[in-house]
N, CA and C atoms as an extended XYZ file, in Angstrom:
312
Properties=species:S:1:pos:R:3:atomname:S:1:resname:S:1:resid:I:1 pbc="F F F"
N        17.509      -24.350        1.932 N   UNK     1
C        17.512      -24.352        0.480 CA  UNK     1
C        16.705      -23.163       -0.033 C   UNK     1
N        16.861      -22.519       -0.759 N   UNK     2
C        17.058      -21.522       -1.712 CA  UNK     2
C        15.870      -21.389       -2.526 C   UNK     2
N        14.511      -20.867       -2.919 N   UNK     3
C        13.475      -21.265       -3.833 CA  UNK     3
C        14.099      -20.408       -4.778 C   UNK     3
N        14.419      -20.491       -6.328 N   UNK     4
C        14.606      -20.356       -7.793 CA  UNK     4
C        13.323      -20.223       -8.229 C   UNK     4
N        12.803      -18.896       -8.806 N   UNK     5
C        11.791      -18.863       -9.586 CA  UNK     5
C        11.836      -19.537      -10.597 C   UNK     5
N        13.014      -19.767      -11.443 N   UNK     6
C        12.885      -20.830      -12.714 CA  UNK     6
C        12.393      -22.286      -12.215 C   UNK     6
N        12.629      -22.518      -11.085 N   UNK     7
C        12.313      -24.032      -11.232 CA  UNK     7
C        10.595      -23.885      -10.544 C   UNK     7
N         9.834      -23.108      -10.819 N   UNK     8
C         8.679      -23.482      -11.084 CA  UNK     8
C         7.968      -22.726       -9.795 C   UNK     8
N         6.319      -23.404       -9.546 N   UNK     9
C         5.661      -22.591       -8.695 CA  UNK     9
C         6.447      -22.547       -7.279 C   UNK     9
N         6.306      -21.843       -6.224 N   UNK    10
C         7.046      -21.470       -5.112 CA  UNK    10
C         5.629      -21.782       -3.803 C   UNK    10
N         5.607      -22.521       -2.983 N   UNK    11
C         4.679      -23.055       -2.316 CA  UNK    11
C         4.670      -22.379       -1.158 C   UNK    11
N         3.974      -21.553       -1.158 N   UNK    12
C         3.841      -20.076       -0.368 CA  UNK    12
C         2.482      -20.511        1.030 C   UNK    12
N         3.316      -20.019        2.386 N   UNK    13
C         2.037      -20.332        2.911 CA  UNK    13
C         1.573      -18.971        3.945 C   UNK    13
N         0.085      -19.208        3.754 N   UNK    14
C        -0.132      -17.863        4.439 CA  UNK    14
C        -1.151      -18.241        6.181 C   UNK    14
N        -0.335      -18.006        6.696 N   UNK    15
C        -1.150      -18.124        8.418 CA  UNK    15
C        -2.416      -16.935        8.273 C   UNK    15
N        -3.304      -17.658        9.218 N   UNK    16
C        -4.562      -16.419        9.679 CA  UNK    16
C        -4.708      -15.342        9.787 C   UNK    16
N        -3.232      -15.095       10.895 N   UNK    17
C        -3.122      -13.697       11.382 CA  UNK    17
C        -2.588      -12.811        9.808 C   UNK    17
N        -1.685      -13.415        9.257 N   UNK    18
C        -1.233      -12.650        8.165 CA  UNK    18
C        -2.536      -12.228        6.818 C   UNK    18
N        -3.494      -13.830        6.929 N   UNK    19
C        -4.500      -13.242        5.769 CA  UNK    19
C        -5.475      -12.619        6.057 C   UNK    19
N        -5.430      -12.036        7.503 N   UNK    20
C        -6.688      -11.113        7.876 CA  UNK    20
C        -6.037       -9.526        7.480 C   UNK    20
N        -5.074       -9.592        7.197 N   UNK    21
C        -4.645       -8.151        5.796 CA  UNK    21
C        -4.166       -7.155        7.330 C   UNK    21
N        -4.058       -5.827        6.890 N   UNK    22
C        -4.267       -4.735        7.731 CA  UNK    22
C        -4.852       -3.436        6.780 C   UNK    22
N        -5.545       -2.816        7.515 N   UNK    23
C        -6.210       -1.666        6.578 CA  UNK    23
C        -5.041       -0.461        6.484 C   UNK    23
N        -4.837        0.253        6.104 N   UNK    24
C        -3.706        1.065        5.274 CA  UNK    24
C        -4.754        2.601        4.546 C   UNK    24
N        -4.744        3.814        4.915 N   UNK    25
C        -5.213        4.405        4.407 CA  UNK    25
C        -3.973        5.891        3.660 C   UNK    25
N        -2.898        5.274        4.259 N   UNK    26
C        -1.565        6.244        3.847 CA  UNK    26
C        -0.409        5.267        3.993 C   UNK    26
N         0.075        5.176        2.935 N   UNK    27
C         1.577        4.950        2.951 CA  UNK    27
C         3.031        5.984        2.585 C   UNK    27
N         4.022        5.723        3.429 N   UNK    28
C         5.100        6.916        3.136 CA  UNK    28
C         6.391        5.802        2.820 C   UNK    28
N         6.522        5.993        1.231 N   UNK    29
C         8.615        5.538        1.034 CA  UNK    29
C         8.920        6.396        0.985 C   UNK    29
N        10.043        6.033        1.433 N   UNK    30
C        11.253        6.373        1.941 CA  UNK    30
C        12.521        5.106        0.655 C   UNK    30
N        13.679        6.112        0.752 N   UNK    31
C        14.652        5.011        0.141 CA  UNK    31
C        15.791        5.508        0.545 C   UNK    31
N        17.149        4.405        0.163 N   UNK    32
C        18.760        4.333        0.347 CA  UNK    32
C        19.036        4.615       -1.374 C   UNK    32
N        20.290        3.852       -1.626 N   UNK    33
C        20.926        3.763       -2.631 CA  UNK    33
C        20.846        2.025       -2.642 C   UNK    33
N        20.481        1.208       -1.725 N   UNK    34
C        20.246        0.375       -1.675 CA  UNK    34
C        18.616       -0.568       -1.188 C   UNK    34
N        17.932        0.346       -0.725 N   UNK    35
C        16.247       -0.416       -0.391 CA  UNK    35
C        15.566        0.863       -0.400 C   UNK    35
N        14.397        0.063       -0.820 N   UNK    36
C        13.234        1.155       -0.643 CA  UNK    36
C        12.004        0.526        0.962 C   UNK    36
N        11.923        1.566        1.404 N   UNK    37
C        10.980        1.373        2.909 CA  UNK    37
C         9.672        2.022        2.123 C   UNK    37
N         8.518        1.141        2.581 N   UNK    38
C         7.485        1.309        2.758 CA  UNK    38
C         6.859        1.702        3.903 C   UNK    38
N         5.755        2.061        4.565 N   UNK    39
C         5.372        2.204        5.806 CA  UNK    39
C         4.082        2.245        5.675 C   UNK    39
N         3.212        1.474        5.803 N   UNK    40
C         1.702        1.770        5.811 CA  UNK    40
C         1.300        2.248        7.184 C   UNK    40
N         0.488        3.394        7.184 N   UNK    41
C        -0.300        4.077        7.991 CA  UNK    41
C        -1.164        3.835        8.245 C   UNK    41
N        -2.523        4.068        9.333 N   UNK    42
C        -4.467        4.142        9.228 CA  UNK    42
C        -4.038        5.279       10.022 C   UNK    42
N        -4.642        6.048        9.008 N   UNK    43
C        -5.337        7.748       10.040 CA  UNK    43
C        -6.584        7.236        9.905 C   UNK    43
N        -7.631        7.537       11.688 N   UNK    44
C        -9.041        7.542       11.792 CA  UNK    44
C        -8.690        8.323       12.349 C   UNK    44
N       -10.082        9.434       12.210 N   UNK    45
C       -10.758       10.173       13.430 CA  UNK    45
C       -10.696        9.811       14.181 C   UNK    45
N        -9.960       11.354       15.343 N   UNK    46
C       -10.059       11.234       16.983 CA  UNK    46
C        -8.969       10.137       17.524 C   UNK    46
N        -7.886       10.146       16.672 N   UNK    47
C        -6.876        9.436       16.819 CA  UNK    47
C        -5.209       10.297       16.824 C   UNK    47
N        -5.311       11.028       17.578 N   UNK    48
C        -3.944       12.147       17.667 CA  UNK    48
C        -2.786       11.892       16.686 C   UNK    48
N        -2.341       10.626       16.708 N   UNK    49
C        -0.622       10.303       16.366 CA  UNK    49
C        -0.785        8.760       16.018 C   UNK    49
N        -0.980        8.701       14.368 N   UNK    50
C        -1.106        7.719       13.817 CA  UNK    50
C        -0.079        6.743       14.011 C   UNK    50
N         0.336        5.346       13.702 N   UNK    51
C         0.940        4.799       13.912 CA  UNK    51
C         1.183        3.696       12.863 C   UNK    51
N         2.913        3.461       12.124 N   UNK    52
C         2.960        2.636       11.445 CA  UNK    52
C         2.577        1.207       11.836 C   UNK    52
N         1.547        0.505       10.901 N   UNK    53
C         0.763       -0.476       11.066 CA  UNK    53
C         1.791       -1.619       10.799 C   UNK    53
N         2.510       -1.451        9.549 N   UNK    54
C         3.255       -2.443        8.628 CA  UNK    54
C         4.193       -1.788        8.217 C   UNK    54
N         5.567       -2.353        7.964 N   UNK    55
C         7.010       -1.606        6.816 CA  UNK    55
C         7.312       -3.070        6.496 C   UNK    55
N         7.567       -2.328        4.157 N   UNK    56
C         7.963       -3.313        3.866 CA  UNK    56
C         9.309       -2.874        3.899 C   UNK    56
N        10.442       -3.676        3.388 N   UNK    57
C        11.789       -3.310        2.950 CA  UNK    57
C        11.838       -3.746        1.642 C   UNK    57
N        12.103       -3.386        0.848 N   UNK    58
C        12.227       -3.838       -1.003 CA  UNK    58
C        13.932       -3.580       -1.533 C   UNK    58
N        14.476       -4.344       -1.852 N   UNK    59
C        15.181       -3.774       -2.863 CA  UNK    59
C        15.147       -3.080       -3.809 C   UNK    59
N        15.599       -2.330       -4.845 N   UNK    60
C        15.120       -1.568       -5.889 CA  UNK    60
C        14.770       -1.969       -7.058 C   UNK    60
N        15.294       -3.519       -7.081 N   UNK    61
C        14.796       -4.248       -8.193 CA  UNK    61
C        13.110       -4.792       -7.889 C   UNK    61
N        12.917       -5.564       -6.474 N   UNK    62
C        11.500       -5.453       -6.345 CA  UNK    62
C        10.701       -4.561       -6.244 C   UNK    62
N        10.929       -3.334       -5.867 N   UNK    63
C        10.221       -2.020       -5.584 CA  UNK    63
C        10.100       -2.007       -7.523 C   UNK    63
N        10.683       -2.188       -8.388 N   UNK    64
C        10.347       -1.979       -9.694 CA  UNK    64
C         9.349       -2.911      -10.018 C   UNK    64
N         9.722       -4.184       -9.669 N   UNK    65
C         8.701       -5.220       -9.935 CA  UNK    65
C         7.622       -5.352       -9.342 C   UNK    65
N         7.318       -4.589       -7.933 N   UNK    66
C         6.091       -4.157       -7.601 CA  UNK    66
C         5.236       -3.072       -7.886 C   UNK    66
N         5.944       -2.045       -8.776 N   UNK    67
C         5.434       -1.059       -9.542 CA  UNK    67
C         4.673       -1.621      -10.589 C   UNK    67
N         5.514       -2.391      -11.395 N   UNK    68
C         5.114       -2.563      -12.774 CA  UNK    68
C         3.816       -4.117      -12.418 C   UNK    68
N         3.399       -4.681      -11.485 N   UNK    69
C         2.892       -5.288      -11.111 CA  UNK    69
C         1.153       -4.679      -11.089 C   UNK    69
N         1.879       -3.810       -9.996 N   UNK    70
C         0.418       -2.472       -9.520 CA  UNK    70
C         0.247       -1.931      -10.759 C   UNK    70
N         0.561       -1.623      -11.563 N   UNK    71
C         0.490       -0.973      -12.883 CA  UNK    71
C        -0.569       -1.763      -13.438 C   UNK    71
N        -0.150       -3.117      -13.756 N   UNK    72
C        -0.898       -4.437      -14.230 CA  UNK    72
C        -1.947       -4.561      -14.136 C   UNK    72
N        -1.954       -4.767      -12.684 N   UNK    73
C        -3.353       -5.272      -12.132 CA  UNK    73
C        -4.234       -4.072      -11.704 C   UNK    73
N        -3.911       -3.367      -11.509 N   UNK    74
C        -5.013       -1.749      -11.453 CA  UNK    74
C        -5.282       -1.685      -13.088 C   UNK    74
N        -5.058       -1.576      -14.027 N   UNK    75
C        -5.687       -1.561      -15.650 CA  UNK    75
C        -6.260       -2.690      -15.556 C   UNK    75
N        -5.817       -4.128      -14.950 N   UNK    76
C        -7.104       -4.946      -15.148 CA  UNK    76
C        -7.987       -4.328      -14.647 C   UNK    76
N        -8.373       -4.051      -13.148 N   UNK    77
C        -9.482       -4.050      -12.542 CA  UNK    77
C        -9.998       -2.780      -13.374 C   UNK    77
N        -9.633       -1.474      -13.806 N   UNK    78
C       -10.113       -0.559      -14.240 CA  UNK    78
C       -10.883       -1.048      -15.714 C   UNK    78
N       -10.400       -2.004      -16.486 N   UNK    79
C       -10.572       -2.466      -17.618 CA  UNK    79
C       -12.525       -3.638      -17.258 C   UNK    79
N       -12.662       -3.850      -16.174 N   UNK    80
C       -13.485       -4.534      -15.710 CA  UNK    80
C       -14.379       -3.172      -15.048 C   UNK    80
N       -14.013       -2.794      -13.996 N   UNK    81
C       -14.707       -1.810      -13.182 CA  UNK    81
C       -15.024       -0.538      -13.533 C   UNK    81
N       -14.474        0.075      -14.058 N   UNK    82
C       -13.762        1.402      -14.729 CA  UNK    82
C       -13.136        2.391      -13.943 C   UNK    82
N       -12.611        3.319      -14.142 N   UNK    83
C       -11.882        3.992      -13.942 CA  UNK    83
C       -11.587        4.385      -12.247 C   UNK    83
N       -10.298        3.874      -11.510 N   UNK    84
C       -10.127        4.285      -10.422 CA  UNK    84
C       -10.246        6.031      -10.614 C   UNK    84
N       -11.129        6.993       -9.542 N   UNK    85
C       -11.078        7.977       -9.419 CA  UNK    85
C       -10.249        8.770       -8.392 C   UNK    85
N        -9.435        9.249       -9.296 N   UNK    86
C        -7.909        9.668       -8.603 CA  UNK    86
C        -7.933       11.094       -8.695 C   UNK    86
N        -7.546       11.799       -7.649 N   UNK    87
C        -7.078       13.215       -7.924 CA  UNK    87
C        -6.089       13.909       -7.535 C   UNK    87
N        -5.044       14.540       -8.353 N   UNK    88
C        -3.886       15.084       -7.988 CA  UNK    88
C        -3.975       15.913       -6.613 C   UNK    88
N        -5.281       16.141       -6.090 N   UNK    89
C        -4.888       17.421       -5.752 CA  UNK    89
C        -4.649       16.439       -4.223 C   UNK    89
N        -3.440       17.291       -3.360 N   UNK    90
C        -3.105       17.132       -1.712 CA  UNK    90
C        -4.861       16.654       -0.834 C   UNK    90
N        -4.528       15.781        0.180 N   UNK    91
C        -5.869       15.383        0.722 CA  UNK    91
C        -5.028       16.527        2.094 C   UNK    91
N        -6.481       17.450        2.161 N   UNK    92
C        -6.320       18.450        2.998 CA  UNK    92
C        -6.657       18.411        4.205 C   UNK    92
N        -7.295       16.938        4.581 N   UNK    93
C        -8.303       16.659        5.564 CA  UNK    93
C        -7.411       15.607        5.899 C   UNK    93
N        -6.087       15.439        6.109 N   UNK    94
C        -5.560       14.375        7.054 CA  UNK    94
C        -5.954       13.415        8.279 C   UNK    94
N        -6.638       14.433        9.142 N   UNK    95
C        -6.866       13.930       10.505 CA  UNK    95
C        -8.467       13.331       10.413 C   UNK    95
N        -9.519       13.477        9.372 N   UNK    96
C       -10.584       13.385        9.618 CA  UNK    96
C       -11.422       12.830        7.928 C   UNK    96
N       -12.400       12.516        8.066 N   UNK    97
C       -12.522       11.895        6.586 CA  UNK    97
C       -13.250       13.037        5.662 C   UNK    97
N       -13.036       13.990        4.491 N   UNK    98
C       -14.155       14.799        4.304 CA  UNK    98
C       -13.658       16.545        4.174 C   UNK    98
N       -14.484       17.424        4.151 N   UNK    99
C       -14.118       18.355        4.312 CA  UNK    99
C       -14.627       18.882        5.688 C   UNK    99
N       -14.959       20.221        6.146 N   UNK   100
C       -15.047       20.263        7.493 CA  UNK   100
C       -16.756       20.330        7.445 C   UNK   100
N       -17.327       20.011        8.218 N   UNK   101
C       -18.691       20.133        8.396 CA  UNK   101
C       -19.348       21.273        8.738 C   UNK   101
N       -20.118       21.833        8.248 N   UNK   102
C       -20.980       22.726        8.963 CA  UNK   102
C       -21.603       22.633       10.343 C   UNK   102
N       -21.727       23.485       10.628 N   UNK   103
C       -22.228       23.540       12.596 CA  UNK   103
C       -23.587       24.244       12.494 C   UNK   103
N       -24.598       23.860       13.124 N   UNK   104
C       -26.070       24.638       13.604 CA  UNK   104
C       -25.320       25.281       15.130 C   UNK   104
């Protein structure tokens, strides 16, 4: 049977392994004419060839409704916390956290 968002709350269950999350420090979509792919990444230091952790698959109607979601709830938290500090510019330091360090 089928859960219908109209007919009310949807009784969602979440196992251990799933609510211990995964850390994600890059994600890459990708899309069709029909789904959008997600792929969450972790680049750490001293780690050659990162590896997708998680892929979601979305349709394009949820990939909208998860936009406008994230939209939502990032102005809450900013509206509480203030301002996520974001910057256009390319992170140049892929492989490592930072810029490069100085050497003695």
């Amino acid at each position: 049977m089928q859960n219908d968002p109209q007919d009310g709350p949807v009784n969602i269950e979440l196992n251990e392994d799933v609510a211990e999350g995964i850390y994600s420090n890059l994600a890459i979509i990708t899309h069709s004419n029909s789904e959008f792919i997600v792929d969450f990444i972790k680049i750490m230091p001293g780690v050659p060839k990162p590896k997708v952790k998680s892929r979601i698959v979305l349709t394009p109607q949820h990939a909208k409704r998860l936009m406008k979601a994230l939209k939502d709830n990032i102005a809450r938290f900013e509206s509480v916390n203030g301002l996520i500090n974001d910057t256009d510019a390319p992170n140049n330091y892929p492989m490592h956290f930072g810029p490069p360090q100085g050497q003695a």
